[in-house]
C-alpha positions in Angstrom: 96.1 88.3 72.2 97.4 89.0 75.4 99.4 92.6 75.5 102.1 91.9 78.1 103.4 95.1 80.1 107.0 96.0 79.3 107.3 98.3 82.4 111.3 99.0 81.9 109.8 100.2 78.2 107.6 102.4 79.0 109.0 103.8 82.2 111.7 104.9 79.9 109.4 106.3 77.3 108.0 108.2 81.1 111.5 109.8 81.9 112.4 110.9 78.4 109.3 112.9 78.5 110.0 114.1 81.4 113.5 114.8 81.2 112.2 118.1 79.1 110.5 119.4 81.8 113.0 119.1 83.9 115.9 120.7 81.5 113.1 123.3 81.6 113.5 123.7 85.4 116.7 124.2 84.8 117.0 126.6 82.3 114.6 128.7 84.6 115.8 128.2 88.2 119.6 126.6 87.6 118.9 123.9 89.8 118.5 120.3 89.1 115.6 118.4 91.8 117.3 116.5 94.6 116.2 113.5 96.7 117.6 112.5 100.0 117.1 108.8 101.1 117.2 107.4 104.6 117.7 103.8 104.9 118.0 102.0 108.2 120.0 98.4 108.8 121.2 95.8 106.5 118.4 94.7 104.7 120.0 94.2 101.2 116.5 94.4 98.8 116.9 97.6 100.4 120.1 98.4 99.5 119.7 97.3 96.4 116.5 99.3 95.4 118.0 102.2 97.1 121.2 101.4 94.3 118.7 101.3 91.5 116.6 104.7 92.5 120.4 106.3 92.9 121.2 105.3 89.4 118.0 106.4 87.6 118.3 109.7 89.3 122.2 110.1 88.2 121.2 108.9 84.6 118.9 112.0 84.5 121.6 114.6 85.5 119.5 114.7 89.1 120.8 114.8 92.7 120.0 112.0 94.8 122.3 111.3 98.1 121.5 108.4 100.3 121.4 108.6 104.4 122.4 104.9 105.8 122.4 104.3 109.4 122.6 101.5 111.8 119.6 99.9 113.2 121.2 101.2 116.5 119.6 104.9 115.9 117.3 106.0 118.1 114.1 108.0 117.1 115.6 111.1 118.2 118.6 110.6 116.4 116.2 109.6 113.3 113.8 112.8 113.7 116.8 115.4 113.9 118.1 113.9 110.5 114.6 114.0 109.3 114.8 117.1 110.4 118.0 118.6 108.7 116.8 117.7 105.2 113.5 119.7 106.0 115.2 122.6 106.4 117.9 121.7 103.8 116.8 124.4 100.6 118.7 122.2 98.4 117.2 118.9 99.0 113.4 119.2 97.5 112.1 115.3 98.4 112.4 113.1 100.9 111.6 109.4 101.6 112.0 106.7 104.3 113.5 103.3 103.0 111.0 100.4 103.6 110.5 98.4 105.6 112.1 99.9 108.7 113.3 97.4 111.5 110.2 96.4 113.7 110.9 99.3 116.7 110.4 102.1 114.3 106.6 102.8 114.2 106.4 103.9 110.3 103.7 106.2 110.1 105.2 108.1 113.1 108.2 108.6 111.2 106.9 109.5 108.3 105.0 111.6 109.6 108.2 114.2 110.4 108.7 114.8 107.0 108.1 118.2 105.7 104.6 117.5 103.2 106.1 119.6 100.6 108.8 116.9 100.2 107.0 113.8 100.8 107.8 112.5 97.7 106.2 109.1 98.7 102.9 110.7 99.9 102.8 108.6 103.4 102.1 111.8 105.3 98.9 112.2 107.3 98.4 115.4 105.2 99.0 114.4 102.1 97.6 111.1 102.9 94.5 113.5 103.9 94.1 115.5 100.9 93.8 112.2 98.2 91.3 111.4 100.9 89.3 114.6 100.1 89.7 113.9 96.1 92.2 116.5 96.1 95.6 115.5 93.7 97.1 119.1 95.0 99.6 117.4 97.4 102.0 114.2 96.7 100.4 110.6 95.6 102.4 107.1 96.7 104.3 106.3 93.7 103.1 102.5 92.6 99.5 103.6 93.0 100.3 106.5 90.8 101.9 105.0 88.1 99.1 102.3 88.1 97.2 104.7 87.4 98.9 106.3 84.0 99.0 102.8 82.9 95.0 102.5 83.2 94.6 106.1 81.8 96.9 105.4 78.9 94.6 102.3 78.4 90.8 103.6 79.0 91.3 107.1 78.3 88.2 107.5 80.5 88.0 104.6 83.8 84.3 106.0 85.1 82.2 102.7 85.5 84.7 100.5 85.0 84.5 98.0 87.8 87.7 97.4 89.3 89.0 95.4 92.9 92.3 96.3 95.0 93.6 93.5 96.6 95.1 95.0 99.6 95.0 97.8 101.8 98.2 99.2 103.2 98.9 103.1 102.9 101.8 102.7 100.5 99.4 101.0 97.5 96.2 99.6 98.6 94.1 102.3 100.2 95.5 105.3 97.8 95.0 103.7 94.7 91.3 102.5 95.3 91.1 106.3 96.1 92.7 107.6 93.4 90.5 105.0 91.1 87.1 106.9 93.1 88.8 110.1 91.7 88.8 109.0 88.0 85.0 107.5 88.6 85.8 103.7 88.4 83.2 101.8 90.9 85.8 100.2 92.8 85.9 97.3 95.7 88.7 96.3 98.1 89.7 93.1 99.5 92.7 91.7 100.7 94.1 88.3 102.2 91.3 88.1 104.8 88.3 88.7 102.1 85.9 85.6 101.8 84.8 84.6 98.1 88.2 86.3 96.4 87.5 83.9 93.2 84.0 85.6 92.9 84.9 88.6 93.0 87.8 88.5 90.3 85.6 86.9 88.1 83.8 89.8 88.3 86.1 92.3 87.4 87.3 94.3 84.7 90.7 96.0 86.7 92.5 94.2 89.2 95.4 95.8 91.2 96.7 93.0 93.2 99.4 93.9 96.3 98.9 91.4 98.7 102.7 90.2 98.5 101.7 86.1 98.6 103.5 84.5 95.8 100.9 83.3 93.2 98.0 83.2 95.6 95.5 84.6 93.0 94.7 81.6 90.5 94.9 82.5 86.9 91.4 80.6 86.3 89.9 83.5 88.2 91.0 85.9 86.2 87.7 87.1 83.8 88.7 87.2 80.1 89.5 90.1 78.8 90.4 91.9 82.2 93.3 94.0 83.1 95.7 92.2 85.6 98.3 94.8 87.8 100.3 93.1 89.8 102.2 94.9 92.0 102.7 91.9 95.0 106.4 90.9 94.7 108.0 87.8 97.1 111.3 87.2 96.9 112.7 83.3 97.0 116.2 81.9 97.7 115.1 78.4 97.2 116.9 77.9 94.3 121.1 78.6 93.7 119.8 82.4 92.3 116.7 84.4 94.3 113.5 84.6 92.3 111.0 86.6 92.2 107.1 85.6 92.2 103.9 88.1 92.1 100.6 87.8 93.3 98.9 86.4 90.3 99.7 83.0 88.3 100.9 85.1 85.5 101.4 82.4 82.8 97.8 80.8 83.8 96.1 84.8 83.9 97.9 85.5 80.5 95.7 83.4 78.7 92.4 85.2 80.2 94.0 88.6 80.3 93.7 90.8 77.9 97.0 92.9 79.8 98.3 91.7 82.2 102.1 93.2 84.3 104.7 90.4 84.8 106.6 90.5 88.0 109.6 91.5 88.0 109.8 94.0 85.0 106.3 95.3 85.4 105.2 98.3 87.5 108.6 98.2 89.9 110.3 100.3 87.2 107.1 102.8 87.0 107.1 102.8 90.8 111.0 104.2 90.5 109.6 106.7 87.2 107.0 108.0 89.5 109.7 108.9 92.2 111.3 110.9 90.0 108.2 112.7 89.3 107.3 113.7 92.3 110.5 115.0 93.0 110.2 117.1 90.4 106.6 118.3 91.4 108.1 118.9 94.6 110.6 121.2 93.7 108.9 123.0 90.7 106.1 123.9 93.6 108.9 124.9 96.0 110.6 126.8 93.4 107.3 128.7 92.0 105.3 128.7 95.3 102.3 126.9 93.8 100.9 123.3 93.6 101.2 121.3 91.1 98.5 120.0 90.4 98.3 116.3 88.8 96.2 116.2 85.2 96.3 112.4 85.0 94.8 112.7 81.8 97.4 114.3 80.1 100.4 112.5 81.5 99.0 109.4 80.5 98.0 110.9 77.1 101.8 112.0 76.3 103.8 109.5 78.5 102.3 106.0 77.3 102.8 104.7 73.9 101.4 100.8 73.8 
């Protein structure tokens, strides 16, 4: 039978854990983590995420305070903000709203933020050090909370031969790399890749995040394979938007053996991880040390299937 992710669940089950550790922080240091958010224009999936990461971090007695300003800012107006929160001691991560509007080169902004508070892991240094196999600095969120979800699953992922669909620096690239760290024999393709059928057939972990509604068939799927979906498309072609993932999720269900629905699947781990990191961020700014991620453990103590 098909084991169908409930990702609201379990990133509960995540934050309650955590929620310890971060009374701990508390007790010790007597403050509470805080995130600033920068969002830029009107784009209201935006807004509305932004609303939802606001509200999670309130729920947990944490400080989150959003930065909103018109497309109209210029890069040097941008960067000085940027700036501001770098040197703010109270504020302990920062991130950058996606998408930006299309003048803003991403990575270049991105790219300002202190490391130590790049709670989205999009720097080039912390971008660098998953590179090097080393889980000292900050990982993107989804790819990280894919990854608990396997852990919790496989307990050990080394042979295990999985496929990334996609390759942007947000999901794609760091979670085939963080899949290399646990020892999985991994392969990337994306919307370009010739033969996509043959290769999901041949594959025991797919992480799809192309963002093409239902473009991955659910015939393709091999039985008995883990199915992530993280692609999400938003439609308004009906009186109410909808939202669609990558894969054919009532076709892959019956070949799965788990399988994430979209929405309601790793979106609210993506917002679970967030918190994390801001918390990693700050426990390492408050004690002067990394923190180190043992993936093993998390998984072991935050996942209960």
């Amino acid at each position: 039978m098909t084991q169908v992710f409930n990702g609201k669940k379990t990133a509960s089950r995540f934050l309650v854990k955590l929620q310890s550790d971060l009374d701990d922080l508390n007790s010790v240091y007597k403050i509470r983590p805080c995130l600033g958010i920068i969002r830029i224009g009107e784009n209201p999936s935006s807004a509305l995420y932004v609303k939802n990461k606001l509200k999670i971090f309130k729920s947990l007695g944490l400080e989150a305070q959003e930065y909103w300003f018109d497309e109209t800012i210029s890069y040097l107006e941008l960067c000085s903000k940027i700036d501001d929160l770098n040197h703010d001691v109270s504020v302990h991560g920062i991130i950058i709203q996606l998408p930006l509007p299309p003048h803003f080169n991403v990575q270049e902004i991105c790219n300002q933020i202190n490391p130590l508070k790049d709670v989205d892991g999009l720097t080039l240094h912390n971008q660098g050090l998953l590179l090097q196999n080393n889980l000292s600095g900050l990982v993107p969120c989804t790819p990280l909370g894919c990854t608990f979800i396997l852990k919790s699953l496989f307990k050990d992922l080394s042979g295990k031969r999985t496929l990334v669909l996609g390759r942007s620096l947000l999901v794609g690239k760091p979670a085939a790399l963080l899949l290399l760290h646990e020892n999985a024999t991994v392969t990337i393709a994306h919307s370009k890749s010739e033969n996509l059928p043959e290769l999901i057939e041949n594959t025991d972990v797919l992480i799809s995040a192309i963002g093409h509604p239902h473009c991955i068939k659910g015939s393709w799927i091999k039985k008995g394979a883990v199915v992530l979906d993280v692609g999400i498309t938003k439609s308004m072609s009906s009186t109410s938007p909808q939202f669609f993932g990558d894969v054919e999720f009532e076709e892959a269900r019956q070949n799965a053996s788990f399988i994430t629905p979209v929405p309601g699947g790793i979106g609210p781990m993506t917002v679970a991880c967030l918190v994390y990191n801001t918390y990693k961020a700050a426990k390492r700014t408050l004690t002067g040390t990394p923190v180190p991620y043992d993936l093993s453990i998390l998984s072991e103590s935050l996942f209960f299937f």
